[in-house]
KOLGURO-361772 format. One record per residue: x, y, z of N, C-alpha, C, O, CB in turn. Coordinates in nm, 4 decimals. Glycine has a CB too. Layout:
BEGIN
<bado <X Y Z> <X Y Z> <X Y Z> <X Y Z> <X Y Z>>
...
This chain:
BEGIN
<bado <-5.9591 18.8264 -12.4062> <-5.9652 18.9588 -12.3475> <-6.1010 18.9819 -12.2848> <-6.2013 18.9603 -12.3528> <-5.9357 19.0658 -12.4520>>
<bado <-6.1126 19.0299 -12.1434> <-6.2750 19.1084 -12.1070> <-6.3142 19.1964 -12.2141> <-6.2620 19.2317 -12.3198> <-6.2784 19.2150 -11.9631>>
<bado <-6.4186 19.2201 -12.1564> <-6.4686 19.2848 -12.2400> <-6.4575 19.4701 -12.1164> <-6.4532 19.4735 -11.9934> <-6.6398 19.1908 -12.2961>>
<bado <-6.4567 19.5607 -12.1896> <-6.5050 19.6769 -12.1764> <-6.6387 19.6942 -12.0923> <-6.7229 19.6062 -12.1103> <-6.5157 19.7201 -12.3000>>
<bado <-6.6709 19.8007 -11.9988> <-6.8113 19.8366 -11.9421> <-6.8574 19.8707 -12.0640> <-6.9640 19.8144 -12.0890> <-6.8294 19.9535 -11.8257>>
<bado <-6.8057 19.9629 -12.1752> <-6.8933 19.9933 -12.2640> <-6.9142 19.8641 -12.3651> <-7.0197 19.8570 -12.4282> <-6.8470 20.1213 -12.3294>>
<bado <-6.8292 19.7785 -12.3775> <-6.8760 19.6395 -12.4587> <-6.9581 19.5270 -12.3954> <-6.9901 19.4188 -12.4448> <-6.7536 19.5653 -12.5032>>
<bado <-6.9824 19.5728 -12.2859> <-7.0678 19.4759 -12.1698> <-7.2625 19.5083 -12.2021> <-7.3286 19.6116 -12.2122> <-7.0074 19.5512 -11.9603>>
<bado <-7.2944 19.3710 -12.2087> <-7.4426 19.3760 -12.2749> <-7.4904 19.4559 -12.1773> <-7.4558 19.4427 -12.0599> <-7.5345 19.2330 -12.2976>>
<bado <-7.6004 19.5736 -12.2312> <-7.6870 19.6281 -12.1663> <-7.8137 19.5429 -12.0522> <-7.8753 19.6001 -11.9622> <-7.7361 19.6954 -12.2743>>
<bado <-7.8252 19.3976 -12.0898> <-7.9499 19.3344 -12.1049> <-7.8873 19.2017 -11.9952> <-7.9540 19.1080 -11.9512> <-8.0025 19.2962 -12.2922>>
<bado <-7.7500 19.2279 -11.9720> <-7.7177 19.0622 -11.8827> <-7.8291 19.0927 -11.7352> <-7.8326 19.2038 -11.6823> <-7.4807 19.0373 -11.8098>>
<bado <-7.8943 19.0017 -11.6966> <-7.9868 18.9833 -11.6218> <-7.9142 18.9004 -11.5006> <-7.8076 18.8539 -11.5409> <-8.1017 18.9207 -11.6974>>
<bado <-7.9358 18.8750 -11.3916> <-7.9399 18.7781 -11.2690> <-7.9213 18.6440 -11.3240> <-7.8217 18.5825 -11.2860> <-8.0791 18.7836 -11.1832>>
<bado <-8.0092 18.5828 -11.4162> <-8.0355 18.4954 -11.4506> <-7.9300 18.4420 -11.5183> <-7.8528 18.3534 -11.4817> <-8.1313 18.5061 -11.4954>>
<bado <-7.9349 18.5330 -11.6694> <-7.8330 18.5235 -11.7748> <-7.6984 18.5644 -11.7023> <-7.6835 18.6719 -11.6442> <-7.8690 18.6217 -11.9057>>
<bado <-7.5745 18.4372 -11.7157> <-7.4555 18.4310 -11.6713> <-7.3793 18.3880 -11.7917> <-7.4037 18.2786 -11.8425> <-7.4446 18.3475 -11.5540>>
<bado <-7.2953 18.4616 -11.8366> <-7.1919 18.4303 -11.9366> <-7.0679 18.2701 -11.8895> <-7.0024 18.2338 -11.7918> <-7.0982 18.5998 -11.9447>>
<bado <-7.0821 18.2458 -11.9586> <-6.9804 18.1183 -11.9265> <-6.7885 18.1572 -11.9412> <-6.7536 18.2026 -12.0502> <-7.0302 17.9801 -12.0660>>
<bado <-6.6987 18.1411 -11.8529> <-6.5948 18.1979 -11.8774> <-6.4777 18.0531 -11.9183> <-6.5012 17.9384 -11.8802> <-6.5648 18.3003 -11.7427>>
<bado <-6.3629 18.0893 -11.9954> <-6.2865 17.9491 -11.9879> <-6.1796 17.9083 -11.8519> <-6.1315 17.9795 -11.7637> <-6.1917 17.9474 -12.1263>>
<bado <-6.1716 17.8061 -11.8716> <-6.1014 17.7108 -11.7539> <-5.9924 17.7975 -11.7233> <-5.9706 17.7839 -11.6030> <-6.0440 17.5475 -11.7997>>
<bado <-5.9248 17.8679 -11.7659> <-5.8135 17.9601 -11.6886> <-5.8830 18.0614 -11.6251> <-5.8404 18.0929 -11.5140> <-5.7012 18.0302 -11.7822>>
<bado <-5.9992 18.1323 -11.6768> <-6.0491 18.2596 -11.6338> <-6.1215 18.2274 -11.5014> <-6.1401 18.3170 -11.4190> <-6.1445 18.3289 -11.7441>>
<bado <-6.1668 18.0885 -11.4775> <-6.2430 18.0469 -11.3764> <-6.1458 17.9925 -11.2379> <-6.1707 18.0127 -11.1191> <-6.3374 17.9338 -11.4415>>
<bado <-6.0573 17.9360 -11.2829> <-5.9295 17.9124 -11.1608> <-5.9219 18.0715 -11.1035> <-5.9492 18.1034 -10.9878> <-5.7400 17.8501 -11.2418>>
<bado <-5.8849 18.1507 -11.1949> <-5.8439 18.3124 -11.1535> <-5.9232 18.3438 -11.1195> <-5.8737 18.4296 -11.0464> <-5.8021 18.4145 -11.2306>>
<bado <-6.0781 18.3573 -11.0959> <-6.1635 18.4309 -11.0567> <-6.2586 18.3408 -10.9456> <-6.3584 18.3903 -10.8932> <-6.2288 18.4880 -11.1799>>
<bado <-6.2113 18.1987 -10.9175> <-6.2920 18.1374 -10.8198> <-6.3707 18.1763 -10.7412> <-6.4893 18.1480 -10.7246> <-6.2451 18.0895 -10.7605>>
<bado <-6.2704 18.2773 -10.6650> <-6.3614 18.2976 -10.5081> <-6.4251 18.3933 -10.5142> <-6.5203 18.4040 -10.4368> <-6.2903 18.3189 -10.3725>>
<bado <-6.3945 18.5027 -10.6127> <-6.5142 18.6090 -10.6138> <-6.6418 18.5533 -10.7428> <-6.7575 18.5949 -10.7497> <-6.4330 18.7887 -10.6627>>
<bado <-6.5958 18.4808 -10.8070> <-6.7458 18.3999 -10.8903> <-6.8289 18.3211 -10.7747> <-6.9513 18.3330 -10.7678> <-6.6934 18.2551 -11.0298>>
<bado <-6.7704 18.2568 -10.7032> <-6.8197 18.1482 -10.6008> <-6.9173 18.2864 -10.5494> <-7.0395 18.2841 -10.5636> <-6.6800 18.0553 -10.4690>>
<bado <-6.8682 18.3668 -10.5080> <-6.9442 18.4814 -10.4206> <-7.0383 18.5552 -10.4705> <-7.1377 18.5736 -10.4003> <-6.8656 18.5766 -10.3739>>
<bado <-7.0320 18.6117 -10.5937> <-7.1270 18.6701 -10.6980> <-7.2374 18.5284 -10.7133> <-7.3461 18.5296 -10.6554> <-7.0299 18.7213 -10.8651>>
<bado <-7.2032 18.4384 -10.7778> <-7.3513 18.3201 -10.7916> <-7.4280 18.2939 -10.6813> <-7.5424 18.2487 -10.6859> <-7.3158 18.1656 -10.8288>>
<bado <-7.3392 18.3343 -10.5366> <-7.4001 18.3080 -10.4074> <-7.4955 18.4005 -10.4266> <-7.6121 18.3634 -10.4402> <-7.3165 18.3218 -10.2761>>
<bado <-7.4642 18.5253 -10.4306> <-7.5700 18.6296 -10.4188> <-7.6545 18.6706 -10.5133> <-7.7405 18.7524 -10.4806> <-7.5241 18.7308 -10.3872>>
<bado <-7.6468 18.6120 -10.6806> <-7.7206 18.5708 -10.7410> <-7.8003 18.5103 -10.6969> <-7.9097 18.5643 -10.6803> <-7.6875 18.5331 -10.8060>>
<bado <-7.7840 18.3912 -10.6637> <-7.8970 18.3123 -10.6071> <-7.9958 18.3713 -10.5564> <-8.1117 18.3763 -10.5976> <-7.8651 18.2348 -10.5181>>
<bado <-7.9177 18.4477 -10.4036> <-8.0384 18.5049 -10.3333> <-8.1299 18.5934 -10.3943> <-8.2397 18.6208 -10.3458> <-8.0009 18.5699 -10.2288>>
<bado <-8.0839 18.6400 -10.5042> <-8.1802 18.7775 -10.5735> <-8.3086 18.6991 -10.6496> <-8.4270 18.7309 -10.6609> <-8.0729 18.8889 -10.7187>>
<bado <-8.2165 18.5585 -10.7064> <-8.3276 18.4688 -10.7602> <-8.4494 18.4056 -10.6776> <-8.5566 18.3654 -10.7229> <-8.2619 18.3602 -10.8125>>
<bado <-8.3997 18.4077 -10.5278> <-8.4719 18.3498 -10.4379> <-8.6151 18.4451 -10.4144> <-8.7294 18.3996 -10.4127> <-8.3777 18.3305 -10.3113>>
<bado <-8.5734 18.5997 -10.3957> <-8.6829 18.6307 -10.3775> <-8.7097 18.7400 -10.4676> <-8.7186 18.8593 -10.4383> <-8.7028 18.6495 -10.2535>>
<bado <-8.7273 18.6580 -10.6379> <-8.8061 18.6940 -10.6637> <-8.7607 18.8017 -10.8148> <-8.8390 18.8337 -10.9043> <-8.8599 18.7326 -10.5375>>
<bado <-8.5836 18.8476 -10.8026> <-8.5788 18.9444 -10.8317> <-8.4468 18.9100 -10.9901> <-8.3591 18.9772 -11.0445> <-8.5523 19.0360 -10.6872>>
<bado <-8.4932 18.7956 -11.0057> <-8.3990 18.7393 -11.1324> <-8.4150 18.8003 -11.2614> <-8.3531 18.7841 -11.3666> <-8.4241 18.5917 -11.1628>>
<bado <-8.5166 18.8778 -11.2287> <-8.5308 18.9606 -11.3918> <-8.4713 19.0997 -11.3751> <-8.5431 19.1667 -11.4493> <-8.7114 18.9875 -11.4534>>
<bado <-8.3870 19.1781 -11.3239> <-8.3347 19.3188 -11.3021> <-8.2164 19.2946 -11.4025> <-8.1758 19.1785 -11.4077> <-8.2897 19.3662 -11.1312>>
<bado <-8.1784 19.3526 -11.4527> <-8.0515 19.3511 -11.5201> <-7.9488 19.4307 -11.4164> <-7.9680 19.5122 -11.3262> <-8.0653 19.4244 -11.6741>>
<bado <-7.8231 19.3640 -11.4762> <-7.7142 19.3411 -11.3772> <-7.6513 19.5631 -11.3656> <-7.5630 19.6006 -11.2885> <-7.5568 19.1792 -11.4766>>
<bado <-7.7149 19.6417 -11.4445> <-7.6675 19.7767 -11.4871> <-7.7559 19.8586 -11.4345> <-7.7318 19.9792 -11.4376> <-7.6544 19.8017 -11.6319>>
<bado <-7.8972 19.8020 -11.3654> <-7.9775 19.8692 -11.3549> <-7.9367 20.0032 -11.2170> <-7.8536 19.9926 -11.1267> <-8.0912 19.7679 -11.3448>>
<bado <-8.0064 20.0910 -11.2397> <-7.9530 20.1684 -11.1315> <-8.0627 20.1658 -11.0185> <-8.1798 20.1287 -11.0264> <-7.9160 20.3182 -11.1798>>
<bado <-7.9775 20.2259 -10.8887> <-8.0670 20.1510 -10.7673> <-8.1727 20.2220 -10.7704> <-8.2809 20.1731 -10.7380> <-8.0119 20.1465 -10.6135>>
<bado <-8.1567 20.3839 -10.8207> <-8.2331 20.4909 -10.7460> <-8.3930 20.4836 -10.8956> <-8.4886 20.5611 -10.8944> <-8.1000 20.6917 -10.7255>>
<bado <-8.3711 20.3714 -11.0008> <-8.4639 20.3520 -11.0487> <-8.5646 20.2023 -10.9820> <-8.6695 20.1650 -11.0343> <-8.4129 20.3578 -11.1815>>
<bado <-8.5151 20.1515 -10.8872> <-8.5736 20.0385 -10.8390> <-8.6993 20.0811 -10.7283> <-8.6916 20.1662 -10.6397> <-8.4540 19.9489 -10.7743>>
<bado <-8.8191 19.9927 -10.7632> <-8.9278 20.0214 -10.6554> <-8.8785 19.9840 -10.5582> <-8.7769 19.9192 -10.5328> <-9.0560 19.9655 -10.6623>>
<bado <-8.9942 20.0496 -10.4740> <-8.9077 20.0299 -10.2969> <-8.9380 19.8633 -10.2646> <-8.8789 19.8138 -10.1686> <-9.0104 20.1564 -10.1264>>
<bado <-9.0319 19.7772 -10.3471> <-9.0050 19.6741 -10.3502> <-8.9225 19.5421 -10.3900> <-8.9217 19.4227 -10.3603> <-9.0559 19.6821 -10.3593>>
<bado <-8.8661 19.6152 -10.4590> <-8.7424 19.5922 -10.5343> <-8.6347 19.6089 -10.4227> <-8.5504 19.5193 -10.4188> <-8.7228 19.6977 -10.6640>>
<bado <-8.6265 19.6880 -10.3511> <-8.5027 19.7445 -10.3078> <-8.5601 19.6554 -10.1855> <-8.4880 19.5707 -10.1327> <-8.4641 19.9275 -10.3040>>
<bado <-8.6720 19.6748 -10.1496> <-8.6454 19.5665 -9.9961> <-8.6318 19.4225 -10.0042> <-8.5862 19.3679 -9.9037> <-8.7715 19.5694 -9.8908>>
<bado <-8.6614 19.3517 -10.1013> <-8.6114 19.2274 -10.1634> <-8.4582 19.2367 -10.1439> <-8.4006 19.1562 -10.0707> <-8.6550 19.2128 -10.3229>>
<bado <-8.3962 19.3292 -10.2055> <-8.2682 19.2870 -10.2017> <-8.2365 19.3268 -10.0956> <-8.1662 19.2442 -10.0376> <-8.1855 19.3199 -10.2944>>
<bado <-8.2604 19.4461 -10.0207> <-8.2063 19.3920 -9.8662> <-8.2299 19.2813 -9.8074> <-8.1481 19.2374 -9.7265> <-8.2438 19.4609 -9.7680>>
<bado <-8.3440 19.2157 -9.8356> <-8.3888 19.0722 -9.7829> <-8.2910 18.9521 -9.8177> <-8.2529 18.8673 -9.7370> <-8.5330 19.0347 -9.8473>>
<bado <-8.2468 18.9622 -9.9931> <-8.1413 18.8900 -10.0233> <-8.0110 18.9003 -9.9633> <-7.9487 18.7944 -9.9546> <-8.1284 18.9032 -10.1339>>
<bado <-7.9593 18.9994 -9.9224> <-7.8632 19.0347 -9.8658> <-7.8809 18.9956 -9.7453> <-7.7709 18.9460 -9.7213> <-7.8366 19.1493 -9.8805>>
<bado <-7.9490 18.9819 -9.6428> <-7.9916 18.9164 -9.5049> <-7.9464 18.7872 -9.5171> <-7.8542 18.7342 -9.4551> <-8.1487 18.9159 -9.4692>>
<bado <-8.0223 18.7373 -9.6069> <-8.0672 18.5924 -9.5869> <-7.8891 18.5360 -9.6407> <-7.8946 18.4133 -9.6498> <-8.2410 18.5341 -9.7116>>
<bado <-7.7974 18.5679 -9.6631> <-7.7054 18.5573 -9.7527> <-7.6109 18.5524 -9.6120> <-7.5286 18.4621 -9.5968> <-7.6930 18.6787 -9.8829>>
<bado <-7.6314 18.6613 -9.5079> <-7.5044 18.6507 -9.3655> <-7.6003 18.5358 -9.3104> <-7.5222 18.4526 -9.2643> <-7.4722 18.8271 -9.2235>>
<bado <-7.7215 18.4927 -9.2932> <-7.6970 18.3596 -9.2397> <-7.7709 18.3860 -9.0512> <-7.8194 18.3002 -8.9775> <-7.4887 18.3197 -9.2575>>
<bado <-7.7542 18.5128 -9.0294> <-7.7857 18.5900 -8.8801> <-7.9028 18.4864 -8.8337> <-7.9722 18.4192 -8.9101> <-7.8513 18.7834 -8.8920>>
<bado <-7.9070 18.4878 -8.7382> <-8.0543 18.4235 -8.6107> <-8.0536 18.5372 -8.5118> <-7.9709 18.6211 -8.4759> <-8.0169 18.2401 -8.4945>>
<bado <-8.1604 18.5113 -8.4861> <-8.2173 18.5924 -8.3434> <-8.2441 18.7329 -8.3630> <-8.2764 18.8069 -8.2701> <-8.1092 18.5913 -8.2178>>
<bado <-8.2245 18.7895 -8.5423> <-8.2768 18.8720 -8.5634> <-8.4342 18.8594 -8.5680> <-8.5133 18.7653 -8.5740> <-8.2176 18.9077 -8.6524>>
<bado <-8.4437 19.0006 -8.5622> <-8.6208 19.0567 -8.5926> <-8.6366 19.1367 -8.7924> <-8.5878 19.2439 -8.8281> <-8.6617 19.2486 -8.4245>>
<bado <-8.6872 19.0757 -8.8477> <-8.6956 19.1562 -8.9958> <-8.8440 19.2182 -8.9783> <-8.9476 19.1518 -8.9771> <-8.6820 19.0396 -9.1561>>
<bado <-8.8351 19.3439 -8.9663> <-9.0028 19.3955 -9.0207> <-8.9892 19.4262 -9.2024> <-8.8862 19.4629 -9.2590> <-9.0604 19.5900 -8.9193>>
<bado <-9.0871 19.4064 -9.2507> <-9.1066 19.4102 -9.3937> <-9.2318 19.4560 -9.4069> <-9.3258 19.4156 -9.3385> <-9.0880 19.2847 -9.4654>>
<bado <-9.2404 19.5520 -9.5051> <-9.3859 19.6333 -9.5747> <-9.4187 19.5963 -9.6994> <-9.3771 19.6446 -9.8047> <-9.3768 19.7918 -9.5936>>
<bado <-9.5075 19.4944 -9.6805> <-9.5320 19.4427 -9.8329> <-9.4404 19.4040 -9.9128> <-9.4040 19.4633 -10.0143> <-9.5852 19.5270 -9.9093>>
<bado <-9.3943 19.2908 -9.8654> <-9.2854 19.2458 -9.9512> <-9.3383 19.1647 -10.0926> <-9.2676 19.1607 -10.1933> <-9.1916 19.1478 -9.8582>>
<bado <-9.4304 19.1211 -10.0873> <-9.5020 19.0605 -10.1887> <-9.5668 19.1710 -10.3139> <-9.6254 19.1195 -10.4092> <-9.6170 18.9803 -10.1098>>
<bado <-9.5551 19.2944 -10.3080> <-9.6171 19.3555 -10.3840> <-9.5324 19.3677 -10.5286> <-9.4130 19.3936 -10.5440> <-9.6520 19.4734 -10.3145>>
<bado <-9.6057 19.3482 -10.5997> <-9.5671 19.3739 -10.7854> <-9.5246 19.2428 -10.8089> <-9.4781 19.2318 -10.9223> <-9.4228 19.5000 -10.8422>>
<bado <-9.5224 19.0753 -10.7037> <-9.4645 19.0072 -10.7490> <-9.5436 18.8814 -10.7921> <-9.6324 18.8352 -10.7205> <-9.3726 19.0011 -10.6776>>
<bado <-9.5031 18.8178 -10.9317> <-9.5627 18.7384 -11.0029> <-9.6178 18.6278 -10.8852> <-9.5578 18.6101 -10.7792> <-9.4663 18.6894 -11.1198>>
<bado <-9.7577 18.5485 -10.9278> <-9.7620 18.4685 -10.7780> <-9.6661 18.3379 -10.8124> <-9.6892 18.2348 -10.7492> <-9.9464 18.4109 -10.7223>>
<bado <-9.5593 18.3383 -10.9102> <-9.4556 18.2186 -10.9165> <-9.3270 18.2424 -10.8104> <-9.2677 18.1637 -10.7366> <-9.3931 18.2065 -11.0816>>
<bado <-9.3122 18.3713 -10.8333> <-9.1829 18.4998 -10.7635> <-9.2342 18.4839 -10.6061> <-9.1512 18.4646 -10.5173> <-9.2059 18.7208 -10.8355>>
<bado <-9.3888 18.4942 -10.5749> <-9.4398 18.5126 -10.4396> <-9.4064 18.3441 -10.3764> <-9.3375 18.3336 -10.2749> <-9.6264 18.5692 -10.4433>>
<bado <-9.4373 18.2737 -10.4156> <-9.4206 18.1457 -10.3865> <-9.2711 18.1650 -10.3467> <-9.2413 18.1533 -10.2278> <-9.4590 18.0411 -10.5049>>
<bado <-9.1680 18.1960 -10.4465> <-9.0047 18.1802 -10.3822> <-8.9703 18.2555 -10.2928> <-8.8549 18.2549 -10.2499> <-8.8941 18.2026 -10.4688>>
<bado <-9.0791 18.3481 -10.2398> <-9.0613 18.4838 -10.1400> <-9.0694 18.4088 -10.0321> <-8.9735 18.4001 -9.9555> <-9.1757 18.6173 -10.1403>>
<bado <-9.2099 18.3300 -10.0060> <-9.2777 18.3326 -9.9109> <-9.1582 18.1803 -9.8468> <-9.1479 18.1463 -9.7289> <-9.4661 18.3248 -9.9499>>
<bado <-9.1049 18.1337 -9.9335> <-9.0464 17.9818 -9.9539> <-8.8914 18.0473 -9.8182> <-8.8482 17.9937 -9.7161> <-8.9846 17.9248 -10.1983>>
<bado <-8.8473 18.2006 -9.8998> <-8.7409 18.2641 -9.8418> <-8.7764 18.2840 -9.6783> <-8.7073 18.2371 -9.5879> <-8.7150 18.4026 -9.9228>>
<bado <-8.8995 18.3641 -9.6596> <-8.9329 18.3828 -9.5448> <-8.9011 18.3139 -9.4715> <-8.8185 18.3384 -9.3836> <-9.0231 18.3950 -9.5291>>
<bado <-8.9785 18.1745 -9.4950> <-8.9841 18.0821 -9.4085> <-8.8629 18.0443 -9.3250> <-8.8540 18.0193 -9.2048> <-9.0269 17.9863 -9.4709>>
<bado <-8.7459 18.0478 -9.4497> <-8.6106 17.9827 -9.4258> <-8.5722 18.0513 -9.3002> <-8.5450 17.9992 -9.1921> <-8.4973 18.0023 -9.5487>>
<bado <-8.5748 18.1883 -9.3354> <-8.5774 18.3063 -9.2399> <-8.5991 18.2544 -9.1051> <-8.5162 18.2496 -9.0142> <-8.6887 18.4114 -9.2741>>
<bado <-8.7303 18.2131 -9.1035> <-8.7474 18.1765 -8.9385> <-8.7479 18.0417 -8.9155> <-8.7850 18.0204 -8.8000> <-8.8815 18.2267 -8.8705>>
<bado <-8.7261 17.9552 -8.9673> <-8.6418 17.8550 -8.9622> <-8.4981 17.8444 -8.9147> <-8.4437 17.7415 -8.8747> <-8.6442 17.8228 -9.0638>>
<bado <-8.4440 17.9661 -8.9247> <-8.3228 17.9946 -8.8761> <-8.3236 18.0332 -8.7306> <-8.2339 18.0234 -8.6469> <-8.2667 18.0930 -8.9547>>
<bado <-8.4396 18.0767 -8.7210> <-8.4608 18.1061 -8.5579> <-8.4695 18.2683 -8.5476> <-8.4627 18.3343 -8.4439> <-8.3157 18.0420 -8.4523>>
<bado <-8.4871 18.3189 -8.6870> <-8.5223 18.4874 -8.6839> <-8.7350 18.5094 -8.6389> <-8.8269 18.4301 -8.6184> <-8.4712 18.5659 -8.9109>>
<bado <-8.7193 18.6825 -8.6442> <-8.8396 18.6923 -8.6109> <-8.9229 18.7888 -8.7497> <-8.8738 18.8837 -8.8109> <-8.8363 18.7592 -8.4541>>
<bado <-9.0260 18.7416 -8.7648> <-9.0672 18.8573 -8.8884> <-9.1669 18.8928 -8.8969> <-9.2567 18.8099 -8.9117> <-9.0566 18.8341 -9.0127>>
<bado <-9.1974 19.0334 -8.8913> <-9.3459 19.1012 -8.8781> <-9.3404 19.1765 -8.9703> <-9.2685 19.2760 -8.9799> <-9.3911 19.1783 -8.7534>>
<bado <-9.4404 19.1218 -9.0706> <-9.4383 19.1653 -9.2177> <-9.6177 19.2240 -9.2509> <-9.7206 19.1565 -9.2496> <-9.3820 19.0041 -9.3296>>
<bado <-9.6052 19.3251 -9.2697> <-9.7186 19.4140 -9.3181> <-9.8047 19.3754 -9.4475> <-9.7738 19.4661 -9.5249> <-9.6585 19.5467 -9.3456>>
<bado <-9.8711 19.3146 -9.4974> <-9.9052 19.2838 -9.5677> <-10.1084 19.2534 -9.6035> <-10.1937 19.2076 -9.5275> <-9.8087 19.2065 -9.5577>>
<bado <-10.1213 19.3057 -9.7548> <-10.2225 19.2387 -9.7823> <-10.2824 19.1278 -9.8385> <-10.4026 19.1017 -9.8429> <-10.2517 19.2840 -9.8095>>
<bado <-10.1493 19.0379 -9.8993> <-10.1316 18.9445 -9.9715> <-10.1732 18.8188 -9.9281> <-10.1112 18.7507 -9.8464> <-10.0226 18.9463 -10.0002>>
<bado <-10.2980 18.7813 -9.9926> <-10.3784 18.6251 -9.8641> <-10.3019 18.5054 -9.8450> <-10.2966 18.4296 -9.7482> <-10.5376 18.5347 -9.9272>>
<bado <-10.2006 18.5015 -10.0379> <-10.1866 18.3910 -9.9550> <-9.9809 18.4068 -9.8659> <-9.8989 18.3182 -9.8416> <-10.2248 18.2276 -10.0898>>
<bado <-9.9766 18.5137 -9.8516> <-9.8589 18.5832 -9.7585> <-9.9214 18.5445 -9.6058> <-9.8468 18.4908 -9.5239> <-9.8411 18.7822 -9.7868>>
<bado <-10.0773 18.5779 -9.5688> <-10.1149 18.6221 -9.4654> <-10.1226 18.4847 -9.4056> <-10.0972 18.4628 -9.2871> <-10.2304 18.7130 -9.4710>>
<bado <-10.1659 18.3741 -9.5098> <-10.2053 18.2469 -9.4695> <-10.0450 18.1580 -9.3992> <-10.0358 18.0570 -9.3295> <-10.2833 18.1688 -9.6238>>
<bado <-9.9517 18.2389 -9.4489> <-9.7859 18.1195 -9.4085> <-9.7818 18.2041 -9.2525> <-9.6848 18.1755 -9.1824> <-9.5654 18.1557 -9.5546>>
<bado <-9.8486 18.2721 -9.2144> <-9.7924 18.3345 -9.0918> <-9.7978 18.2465 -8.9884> <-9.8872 18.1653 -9.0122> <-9.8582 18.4553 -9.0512>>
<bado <-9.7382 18.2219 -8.8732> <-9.7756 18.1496 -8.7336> <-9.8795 18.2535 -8.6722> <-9.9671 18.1949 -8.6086> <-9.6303 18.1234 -8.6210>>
<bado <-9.8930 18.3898 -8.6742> <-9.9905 18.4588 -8.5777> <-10.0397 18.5531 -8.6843> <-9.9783 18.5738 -8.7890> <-9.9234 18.5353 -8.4316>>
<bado <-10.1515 18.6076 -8.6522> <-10.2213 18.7394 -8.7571> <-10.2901 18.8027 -8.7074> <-10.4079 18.7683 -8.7169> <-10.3007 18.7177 -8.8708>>
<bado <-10.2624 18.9160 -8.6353> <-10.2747 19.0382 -8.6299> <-10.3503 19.1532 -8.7377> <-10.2774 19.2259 -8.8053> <-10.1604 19.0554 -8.6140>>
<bado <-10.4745 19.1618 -8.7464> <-10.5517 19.2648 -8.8210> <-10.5964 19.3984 -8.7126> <-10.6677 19.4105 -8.6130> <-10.6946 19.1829 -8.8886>>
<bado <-10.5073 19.4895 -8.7984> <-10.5360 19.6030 -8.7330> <-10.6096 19.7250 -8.8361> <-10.5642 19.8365 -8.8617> <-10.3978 19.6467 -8.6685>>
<bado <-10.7112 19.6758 -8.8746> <-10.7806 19.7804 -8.9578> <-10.9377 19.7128 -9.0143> <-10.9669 19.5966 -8.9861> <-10.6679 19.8231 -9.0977>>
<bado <-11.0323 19.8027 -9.0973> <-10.9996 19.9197 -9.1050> <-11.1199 20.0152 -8.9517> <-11.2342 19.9730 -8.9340> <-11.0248 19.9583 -9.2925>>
<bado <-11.0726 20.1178 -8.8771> <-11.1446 20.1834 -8.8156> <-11.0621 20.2132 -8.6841> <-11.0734 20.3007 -8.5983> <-11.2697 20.1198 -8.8077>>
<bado <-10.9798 20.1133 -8.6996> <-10.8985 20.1551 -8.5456> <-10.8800 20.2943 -8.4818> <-10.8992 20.3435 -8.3706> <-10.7529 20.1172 -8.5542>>
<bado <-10.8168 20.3516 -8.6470> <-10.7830 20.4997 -8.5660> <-10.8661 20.5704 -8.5181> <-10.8237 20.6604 -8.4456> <-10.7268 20.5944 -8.6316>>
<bado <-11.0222 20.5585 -8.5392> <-11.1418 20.6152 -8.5155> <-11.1981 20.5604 -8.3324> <-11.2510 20.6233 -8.2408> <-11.2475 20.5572 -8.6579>>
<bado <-11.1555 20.4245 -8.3462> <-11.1898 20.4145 -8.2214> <-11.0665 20.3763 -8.0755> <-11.0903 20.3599 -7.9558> <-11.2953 20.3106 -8.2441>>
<bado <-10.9404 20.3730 -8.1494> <-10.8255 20.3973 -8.0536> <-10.8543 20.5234 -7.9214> <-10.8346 20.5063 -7.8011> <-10.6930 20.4476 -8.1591>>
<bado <-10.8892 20.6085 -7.9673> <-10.8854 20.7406 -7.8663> <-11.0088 20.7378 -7.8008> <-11.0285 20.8311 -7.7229> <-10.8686 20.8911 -7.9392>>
<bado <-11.1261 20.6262 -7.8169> <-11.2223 20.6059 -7.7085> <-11.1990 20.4876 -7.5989> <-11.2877 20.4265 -7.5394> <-11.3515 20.5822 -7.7752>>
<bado <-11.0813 20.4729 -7.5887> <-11.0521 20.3467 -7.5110> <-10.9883 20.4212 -7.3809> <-10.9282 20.5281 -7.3924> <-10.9406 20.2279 -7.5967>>
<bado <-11.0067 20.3555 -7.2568> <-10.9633 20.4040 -7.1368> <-10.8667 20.3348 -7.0827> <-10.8194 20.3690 -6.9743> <-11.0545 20.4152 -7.0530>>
């Protein structure tokens, strides 16, 4: 028998995957095949420790743009443009490594990404770098 939402561990994580038996897995193939897919991606950048109950509207906004990022990287798209605001922030530098690993894939695919960041070694995987601070706004409006 499943189990109940209310008999369902508070604590199952991304990571932690219950094992199901050989009938339950024929029956549920293609949407397991699809859930581990997108597992993955959450693992990719970064975000394998959330538990599977958590609610969205408690997730940092870094949190939440990760998983839009996972969700990107998951349709596979080219010739998009991703802007990102600190995508590296709050993340372990083991987690940043699988971020920056994601990025890449990203434009490897033939996407474009202009990502905001203070993170050195984020700033160092870039092809171009752009520093726009600090004083600009002070001297933007003396320019002709």
């Amino acid at each position: 028998m499943g189990q109940s939402r209310r008999d369902a561990p508070d604590s199952v994580t991304v990571q932690s995957t219950e094992r199901l038996d050989e009938r339950s897995m024929y029956i549920g193939k293609e949407i397991i095949k699809e859930i581990e897919s997108r597992l993955r991606f959450l693992a990719l950048v970064g975000l394998d420790y959330l538990t599977l109950d958590r609610r969205a509207n408690t997730l940092s906004g870094g949190e939440s743009q990760r998983i839009r990022l996972a969700t990107q990287i998951g349709t596979r798209l080219t010739g998009v443009m991703y802007v990102l605001d600190e995508p590296s922030i709050g993340l372990h530098p083991r987690d940043n490594d699988r971020l920056l690993q994601t990025l890449r894939e990203l434009t490897d695919l033939g996407n474009t990404l202009l990502v905001v960041e203070h993170d050195e070694a984020t700033m160092k995987q870039a092809d171009w770098l752009v520093d726009l601070g600090p004083g600009l706004g002070r001297t933007a409006a003396n320019w002709s």
